[in-house]
MDAnalysis code that builds the backbone (N, CA, C; Angstrom):
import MDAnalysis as mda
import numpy as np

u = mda.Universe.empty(330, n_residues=110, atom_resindex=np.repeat(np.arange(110), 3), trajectory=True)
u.add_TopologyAttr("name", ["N", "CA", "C"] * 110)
u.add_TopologyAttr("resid", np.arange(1, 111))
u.add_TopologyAttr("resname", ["UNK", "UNK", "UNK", "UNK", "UNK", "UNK", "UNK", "UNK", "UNK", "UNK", "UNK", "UNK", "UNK", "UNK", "UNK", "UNK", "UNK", "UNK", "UNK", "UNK", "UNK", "UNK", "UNK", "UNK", "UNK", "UNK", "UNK", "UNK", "UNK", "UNK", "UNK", "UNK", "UNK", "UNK", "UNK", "UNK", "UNK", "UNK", "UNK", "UNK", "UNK", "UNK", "UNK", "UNK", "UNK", "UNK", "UNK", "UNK", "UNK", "UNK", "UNK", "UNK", "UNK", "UNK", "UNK", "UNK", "UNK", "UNK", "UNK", "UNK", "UNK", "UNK", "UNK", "UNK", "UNK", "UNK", "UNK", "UNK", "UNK", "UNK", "UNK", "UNK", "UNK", "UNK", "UNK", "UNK", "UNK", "UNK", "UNK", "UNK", "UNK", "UNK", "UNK", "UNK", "UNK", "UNK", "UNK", "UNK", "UNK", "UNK", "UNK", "UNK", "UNK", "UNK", "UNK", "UNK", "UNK", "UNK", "UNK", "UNK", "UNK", "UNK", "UNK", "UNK", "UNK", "UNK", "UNK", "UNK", "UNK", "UNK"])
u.atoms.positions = np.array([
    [1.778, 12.626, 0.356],
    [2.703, 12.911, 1.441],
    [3.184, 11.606, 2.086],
    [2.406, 10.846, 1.815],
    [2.344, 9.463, 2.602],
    [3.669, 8.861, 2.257],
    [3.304, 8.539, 0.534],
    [4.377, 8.021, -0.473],
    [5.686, 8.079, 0.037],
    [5.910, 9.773, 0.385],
    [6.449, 10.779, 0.144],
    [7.423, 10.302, 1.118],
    [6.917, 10.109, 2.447],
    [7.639, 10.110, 3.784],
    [8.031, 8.312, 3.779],
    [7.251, 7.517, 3.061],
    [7.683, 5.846, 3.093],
    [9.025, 5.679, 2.163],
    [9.116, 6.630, 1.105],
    [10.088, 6.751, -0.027],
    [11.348, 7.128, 0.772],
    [11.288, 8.342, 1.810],
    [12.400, 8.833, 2.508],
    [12.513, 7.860, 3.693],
    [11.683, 7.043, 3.854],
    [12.567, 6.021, 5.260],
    [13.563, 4.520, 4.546],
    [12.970, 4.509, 3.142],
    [13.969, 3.636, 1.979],
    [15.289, 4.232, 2.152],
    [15.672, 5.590, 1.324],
    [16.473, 5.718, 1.414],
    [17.316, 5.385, 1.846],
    [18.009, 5.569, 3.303],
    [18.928, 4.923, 4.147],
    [19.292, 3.207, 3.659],
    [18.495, 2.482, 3.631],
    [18.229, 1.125, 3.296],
    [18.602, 1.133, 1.823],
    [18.115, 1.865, 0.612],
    [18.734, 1.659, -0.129],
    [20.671, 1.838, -0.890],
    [20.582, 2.972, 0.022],
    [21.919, 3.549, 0.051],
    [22.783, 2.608, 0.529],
    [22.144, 1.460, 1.451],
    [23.370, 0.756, 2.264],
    [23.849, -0.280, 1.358],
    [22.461, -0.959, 0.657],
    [22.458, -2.044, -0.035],
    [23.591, -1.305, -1.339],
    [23.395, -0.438, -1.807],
    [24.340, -0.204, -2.569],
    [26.171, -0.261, -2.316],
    [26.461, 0.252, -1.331],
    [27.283, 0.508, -0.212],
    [28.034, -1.238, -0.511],
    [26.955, -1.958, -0.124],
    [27.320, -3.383, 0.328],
    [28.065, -3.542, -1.027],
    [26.944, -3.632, -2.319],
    [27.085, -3.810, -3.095],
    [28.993, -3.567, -4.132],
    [29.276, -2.581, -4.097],
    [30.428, -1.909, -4.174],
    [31.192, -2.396, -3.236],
    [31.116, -2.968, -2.300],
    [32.385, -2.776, -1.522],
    [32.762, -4.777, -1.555],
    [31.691, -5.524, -1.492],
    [31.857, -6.767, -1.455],
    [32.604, -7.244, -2.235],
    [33.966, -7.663, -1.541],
    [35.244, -8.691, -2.493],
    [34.833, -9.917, -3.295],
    [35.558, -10.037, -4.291],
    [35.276, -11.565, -4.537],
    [36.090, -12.666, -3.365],
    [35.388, -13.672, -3.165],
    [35.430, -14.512, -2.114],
    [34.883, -14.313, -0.991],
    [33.938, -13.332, -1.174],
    [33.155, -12.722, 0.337],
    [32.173, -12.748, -0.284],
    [30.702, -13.302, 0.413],
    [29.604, -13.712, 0.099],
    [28.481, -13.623, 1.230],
    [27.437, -13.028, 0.865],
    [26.274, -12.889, 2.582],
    [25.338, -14.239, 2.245],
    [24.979, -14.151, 3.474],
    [24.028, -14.953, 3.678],
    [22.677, -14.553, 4.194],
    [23.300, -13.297, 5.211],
    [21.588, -12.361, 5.273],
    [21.937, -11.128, 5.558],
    [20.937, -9.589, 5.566],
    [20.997, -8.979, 5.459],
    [19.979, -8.264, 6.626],
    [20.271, -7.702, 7.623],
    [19.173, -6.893, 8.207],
    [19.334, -5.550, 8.598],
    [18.744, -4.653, 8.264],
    [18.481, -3.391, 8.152],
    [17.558, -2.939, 8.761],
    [17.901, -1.924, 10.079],
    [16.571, -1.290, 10.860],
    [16.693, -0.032, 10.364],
    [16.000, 0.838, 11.256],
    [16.754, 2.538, 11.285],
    [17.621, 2.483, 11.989],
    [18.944, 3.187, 11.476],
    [19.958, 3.594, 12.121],
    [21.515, 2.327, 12.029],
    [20.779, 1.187, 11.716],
    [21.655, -0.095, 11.847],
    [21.766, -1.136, 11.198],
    [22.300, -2.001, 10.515],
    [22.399, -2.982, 9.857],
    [23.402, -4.531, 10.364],
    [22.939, -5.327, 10.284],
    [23.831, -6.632, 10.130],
    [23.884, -7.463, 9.716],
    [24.779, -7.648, 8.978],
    [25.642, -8.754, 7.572],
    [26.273, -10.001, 8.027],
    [25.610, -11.013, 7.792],
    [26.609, -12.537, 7.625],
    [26.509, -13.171, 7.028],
    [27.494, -13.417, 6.330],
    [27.972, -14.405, 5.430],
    [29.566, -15.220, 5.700],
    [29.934, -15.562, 4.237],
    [30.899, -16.347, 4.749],
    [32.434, -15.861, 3.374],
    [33.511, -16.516, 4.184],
    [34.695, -16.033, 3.227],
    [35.713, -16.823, 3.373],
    [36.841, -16.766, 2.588],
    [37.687, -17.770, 2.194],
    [38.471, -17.448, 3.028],
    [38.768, -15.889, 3.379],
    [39.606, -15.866, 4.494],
    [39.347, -14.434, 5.182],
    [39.886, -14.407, 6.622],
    [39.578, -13.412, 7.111],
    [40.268, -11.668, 6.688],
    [40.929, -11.802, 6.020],
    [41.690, -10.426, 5.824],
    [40.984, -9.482, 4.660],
    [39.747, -10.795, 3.935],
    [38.767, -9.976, 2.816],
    [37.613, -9.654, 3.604],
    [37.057, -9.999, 4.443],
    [36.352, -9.474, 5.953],
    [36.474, -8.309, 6.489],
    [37.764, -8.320, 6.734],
    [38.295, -6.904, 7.276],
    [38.559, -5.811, 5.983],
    [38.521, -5.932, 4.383],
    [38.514, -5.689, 3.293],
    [37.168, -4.924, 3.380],
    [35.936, -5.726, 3.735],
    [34.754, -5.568, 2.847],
    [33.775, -4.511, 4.568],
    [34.789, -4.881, 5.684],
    [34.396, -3.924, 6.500],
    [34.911, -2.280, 6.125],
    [36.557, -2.401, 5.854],
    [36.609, -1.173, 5.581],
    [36.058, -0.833, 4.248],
    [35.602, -1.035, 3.471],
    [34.875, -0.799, 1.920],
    [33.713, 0.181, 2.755],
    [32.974, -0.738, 3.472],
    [31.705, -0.028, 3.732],
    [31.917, 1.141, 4.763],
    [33.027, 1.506, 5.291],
    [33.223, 2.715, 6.139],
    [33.840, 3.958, 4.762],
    [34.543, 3.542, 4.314],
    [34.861, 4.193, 2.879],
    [33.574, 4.898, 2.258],
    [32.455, 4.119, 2.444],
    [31.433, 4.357, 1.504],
    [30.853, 5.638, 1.752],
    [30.618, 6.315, 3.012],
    [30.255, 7.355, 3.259],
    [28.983, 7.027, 3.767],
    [28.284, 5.959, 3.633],
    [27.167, 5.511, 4.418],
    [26.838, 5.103, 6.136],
    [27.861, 4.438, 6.110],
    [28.309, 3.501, 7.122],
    [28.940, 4.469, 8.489],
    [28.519, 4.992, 9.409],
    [29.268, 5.532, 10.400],
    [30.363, 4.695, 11.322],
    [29.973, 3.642, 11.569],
    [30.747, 2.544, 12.449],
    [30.710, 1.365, 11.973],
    [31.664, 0.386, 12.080],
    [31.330, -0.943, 11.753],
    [32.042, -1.526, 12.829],
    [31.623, -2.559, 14.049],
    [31.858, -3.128, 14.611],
    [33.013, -4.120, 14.123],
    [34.102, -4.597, 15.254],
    [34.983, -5.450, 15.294],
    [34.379, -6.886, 14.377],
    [34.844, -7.561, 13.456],
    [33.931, -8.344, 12.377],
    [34.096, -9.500, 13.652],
    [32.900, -10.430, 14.012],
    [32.803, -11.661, 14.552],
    [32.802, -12.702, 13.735],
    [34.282, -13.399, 13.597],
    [34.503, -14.463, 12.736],
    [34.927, -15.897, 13.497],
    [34.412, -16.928, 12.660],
    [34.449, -18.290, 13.233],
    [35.090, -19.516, 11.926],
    [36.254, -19.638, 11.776],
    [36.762, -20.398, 11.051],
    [35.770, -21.692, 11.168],
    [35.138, -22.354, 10.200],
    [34.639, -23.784, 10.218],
    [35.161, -24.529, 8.598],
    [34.493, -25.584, 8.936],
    [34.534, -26.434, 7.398],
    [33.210, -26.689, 7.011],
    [33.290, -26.533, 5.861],
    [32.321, -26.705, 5.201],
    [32.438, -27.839, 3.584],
    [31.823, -29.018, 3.529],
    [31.933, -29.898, 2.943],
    [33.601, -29.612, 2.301],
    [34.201, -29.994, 3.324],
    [35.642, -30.341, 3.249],
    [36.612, -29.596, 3.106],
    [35.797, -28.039, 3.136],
    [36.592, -26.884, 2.837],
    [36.949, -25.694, 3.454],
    [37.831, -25.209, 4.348],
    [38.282, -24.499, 5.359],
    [37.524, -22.997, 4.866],
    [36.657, -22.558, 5.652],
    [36.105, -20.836, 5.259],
    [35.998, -20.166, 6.536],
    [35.032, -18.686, 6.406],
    [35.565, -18.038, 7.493],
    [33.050, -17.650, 7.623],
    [32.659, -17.905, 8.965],
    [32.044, -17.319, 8.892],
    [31.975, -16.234, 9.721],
    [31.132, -15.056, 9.273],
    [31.408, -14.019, 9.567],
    [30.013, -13.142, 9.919],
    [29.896, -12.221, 10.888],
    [28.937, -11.256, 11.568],
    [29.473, -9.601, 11.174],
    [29.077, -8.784, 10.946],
    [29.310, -7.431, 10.552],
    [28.405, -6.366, 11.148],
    [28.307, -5.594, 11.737],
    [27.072, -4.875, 12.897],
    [27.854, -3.330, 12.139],
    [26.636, -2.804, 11.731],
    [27.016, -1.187, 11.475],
    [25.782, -0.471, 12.097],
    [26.511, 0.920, 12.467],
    [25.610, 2.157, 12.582],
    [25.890, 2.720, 11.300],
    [24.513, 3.232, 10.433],
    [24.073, 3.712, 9.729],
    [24.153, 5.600, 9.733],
    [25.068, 5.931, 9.035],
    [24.754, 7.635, 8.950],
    [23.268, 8.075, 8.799],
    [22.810, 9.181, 8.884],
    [21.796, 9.888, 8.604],
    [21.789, 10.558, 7.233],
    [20.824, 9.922, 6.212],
    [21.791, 10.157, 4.956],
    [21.124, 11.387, 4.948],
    [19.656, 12.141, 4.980],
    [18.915, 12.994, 4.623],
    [20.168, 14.028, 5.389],
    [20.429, 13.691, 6.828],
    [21.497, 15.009, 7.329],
    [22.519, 15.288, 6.556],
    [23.668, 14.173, 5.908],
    [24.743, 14.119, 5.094],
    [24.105, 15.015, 3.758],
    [22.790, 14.617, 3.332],
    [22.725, 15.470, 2.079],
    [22.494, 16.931, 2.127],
    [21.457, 17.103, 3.823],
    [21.731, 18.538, 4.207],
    [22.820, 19.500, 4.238],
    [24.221, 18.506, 5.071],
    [24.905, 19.306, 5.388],
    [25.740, 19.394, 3.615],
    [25.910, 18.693, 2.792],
    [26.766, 18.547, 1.813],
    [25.816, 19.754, 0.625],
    [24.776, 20.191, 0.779],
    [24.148, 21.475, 0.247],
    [24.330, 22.667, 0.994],
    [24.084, 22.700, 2.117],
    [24.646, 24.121, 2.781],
    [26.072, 24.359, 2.468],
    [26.955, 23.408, 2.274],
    [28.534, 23.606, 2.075],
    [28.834, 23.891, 0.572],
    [27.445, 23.261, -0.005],
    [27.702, 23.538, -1.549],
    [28.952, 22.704, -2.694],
    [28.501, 21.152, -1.450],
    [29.758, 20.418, -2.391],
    [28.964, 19.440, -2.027],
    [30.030, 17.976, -2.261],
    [29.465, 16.440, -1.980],
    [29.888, 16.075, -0.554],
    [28.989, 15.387, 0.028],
    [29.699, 15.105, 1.634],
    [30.299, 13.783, 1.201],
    [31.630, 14.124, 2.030],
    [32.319, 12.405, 2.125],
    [32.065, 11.819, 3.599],
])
């Protein structure tokens, strides 16, 4: 039962990492990753800001992601080269509810 209930608090966490996974542009790159219950936040860095706002809406697309905060970006240089770094703050859906409600309806939840 133990297993059982440590396996279902992954979930969420794994679902996101996937999420990320799929939605991340080329030229958009993390640097860390943190994941509680309920929330996550992403920074890394990018060539420019409009694949930022790309890889935010990817992860609202995903069906995981309930909110994603306004992206906090800071143009710097980096060994001689103009990039964008970047902060990403999400609320996390309830995936066990999404899979509830997407069986009582008898389809896939988007």
């Amino acid at each position: 039962v133990s297993a059982l209930k440590l396996l279902e608090d992954e979930i969420p966490a794994l679902e996101f990492v996937n999420a990320v996974e799929k939605s991340l542009p080329l030229g958009v790159w993390l640097e860390s990753m943190t994941i509680l219950p309920g929330k996550a936040t992403l920074r890394g860095k990018s060539w420019v800001e409009s694949d930022v706002v790309e890889f935010a809406k990817g992860l609202l697309d995903s069906g995981v992601v309930a909110t994603v905060d306004f992206p906090v970006t800071t143009r710097i240089e980096k060994d001689k080269e103009s990039m964008v770094d970047f902060t990403l703050s999400c609320l996390l859906r309830d995936i066990a509810g999404v899979a509830d409600l997407a069986g009582r309806k008898g389809g896939v939840a988007q």
